[in-house]
C-alpha positions in Angstrom: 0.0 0.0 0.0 1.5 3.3 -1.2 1.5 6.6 1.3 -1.1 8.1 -0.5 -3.6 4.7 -0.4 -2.8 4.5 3.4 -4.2 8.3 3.8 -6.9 8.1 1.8 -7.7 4.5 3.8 -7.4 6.6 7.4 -10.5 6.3 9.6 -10.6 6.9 13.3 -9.8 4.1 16.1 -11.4 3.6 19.1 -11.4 0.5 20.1 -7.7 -1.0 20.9 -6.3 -4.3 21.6 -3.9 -4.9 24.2 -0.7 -4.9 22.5 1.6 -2.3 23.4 2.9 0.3 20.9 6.8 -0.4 21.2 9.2 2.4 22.8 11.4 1.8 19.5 8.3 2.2 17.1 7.2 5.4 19.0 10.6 7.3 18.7 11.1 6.4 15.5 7.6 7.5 14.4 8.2 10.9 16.7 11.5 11.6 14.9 9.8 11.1 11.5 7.3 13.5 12.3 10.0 15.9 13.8 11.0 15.9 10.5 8.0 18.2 9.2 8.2 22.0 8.8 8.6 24.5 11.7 8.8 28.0 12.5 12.5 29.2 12.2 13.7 25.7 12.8 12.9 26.3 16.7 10.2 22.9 16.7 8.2 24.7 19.5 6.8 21.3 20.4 6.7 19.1 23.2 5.1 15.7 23.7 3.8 14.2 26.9 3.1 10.1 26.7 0.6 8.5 29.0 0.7 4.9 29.2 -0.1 4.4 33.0 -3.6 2.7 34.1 -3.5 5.4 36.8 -2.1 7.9 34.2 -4.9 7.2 31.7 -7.3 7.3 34.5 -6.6 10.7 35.9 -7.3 12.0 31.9 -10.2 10.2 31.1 -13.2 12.4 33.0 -10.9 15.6 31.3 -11.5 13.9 28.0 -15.4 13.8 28.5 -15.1 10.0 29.6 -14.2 8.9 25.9 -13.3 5.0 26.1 -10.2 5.2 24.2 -8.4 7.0 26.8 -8.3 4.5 29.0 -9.1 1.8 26.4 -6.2 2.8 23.9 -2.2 1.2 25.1 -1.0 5.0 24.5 -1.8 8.7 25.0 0.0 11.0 23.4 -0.9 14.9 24.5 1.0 17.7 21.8 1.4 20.8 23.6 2.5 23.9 22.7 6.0 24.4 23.8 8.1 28.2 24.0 9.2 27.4 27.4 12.4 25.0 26.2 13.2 27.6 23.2 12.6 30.6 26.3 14.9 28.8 28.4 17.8 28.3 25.9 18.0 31.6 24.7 18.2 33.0 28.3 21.0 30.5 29.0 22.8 31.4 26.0 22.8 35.4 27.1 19.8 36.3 24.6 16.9 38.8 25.7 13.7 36.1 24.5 10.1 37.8 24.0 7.6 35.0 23.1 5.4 35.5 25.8 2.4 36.9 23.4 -0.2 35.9 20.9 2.0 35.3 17.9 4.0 33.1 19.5 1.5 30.6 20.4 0.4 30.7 17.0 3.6 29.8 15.5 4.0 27.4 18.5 0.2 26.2 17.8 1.1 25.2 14.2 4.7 23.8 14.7 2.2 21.4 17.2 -0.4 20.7 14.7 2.0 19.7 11.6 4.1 17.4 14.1 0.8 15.3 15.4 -0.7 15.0 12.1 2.9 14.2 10.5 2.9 11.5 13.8 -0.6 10.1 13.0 0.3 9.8 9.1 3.2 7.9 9.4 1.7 5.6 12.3 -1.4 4.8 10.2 1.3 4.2 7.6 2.4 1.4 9.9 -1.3 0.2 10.7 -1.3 1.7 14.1 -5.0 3.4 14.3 -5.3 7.0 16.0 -8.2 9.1 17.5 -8.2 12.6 17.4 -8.8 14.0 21.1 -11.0 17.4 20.6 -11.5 17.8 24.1 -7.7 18.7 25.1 -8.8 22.5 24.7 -11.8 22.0 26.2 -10.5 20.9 29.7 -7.0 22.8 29.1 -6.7 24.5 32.4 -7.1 20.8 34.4 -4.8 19.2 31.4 -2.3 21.8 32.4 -2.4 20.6 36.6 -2.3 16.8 36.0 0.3 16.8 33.2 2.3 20.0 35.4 2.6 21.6 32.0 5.3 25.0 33.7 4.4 28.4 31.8 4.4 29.0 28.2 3.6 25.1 27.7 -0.5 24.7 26.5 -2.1 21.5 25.5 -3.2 21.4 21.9 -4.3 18.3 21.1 -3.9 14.4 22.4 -4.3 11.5 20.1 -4.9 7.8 21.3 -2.5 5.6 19.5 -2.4 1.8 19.6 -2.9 -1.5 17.1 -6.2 -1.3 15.7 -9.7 -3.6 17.5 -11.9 -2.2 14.6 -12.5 -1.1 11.4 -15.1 1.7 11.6 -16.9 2.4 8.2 -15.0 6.3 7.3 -17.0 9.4 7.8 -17.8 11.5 4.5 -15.8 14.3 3.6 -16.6 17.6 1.4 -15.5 17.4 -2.0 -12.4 19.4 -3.0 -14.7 22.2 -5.1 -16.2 22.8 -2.1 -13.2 24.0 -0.5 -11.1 25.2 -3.4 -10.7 28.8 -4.3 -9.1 29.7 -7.7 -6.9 32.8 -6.9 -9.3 34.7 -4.4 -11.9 33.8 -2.2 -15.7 33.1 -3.7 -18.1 33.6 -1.6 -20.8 30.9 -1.5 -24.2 31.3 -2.4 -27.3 29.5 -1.3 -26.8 27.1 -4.4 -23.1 26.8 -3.6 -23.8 25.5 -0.2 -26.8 23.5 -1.4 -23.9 21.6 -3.6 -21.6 21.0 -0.4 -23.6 19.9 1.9 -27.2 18.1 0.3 -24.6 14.7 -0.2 -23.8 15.1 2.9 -27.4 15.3 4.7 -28.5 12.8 2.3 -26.8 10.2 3.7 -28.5 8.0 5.3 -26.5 7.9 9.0 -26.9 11.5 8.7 -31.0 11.6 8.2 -30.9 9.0 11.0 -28.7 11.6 13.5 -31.1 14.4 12.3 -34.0 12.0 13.6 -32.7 10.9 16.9 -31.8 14.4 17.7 -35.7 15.9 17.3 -34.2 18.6 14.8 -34.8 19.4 11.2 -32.0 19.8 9.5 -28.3 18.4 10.3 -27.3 21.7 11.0 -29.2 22.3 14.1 -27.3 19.6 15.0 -24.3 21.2 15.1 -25.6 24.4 16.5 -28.3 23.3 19.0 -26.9 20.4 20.4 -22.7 20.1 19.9 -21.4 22.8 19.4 -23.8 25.6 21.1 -23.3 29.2 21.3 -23.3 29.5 24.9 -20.8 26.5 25.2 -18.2 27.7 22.9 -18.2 31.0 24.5 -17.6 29.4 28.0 -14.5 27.0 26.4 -13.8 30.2 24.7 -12.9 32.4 27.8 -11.9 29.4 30.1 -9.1 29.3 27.0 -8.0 33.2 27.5 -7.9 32.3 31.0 -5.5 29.7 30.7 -3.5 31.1 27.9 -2.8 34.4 30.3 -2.1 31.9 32.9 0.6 30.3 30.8 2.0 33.9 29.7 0.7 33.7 26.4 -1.5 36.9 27.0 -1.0 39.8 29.4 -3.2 39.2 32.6 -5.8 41.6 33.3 
């Protein structure tokens, strides 16, 4: 199977057998995706593995109670990472000044090109991997139980371990619907009607439409998982914690 058949072939794994992921097969996976593009060469990146019954425990009711968390042989949690960089200049007589917005950002995507260069290259090698949304939401506790020190933030965790499934693959948006030749085209009502009828068509869609009491798929999305009220409460708890890590100027 070629690179690209393997990504095209990715679905998400939650269920897990009990082998182990090997030490060996983890650090050379890690320095694989080390090998991806960062900001300035300065790989503002730092990885924390959980494989600890008691470790896996203490995550699991920050990760919504998810069964892979505990269920998965590996936890991997990308963070954000100025605080090594920060540290080395200071000890090598350099004035650093990353405490700010734009360098999480740049931190933020160093993270997010590592973990999906990790998860790429160890679906590659027919390890399966789950996406962990709820890092950010629970980033402040994340922070206490993995002692993440100042400008350090949880970005992401993915659950990594030898596939107990094979899941049917979600849908995905066709590439016109995301494409923009040159500049940005706005999208009209028939534009979005060709994006996104396929997609409520399907029939495990109509079903999630009907077990929710809604209308349409989108109210969903907006009334029931991802709501106004609680994206605005994640939303500050995340200013919070980035001020608290020295990303932002306190108030």
């Amino acid at each position: 199977m070629t690179l690209i058949d393997s990504m095209n072939a990715r679905r998400s794994i939650r269920r897990y057998t009990a082998e182990p992921v090997a030490d060996g097969q983890l650090a050379r996976l890690l320095e694989t995706a080390a090998r991806g593009s960062t900001c300035g060469n300065m790989q503002l990146y730092s990885v924390v593995k959980t494989t600890s019954p008691e470790g896996k425990r203490a995550l699991a009711p920050l990760h919504m109670g998810q069964p892979m968390v505990e269920g998965a042989p590996l936890l991997l949690t990308f963070c954000v990472d100025y605080r090594r960089f920060t540290l080395w200049c200071e000890q090598r007589r350099a004035t650093p000044g990353y405490d700010n917005l734009l360098s999480f950002l740049n931190a933020a995507i160093d993270t997010m090109i590592l973990t999906e260069r990790f998860a790429t290259a160890a679906e590659a090698e027919g390890l399966g991997i789950c996406y962990l949304g709820t890092t950010l939401y629970s980033a402040g506790q994340i922070i206490e139980q993995l002692r993440l020190p100042r400008l350090v933030f949880p970005l992401t965790t993915l659950s990594v371990g030898h596939p107990g499934e094979q899941p049917p693959q979600c849908e995905r948006l066709t590439v016109d619907s995301f494409l923009h030749e040159e500049h940005y085209h706005d999208y009209a009502p028939a534009d979005i009607d060709r994006c996104y009828l396929p997609k409520e068509a399907l029939p495990e869609n109509r079903h999630f439409v009907d077990i929710n009491h809604k209308e349409t798929l989108a109210q969903v999305f907006t009334d029931l998982r991802y709501t106004r009220a609680d994206c605005e409460a994640i939303s500050a708890g995340l200013l919070a914690q980035l001020r608290r890590q020295g990303f932002l100027p306190r108030e």
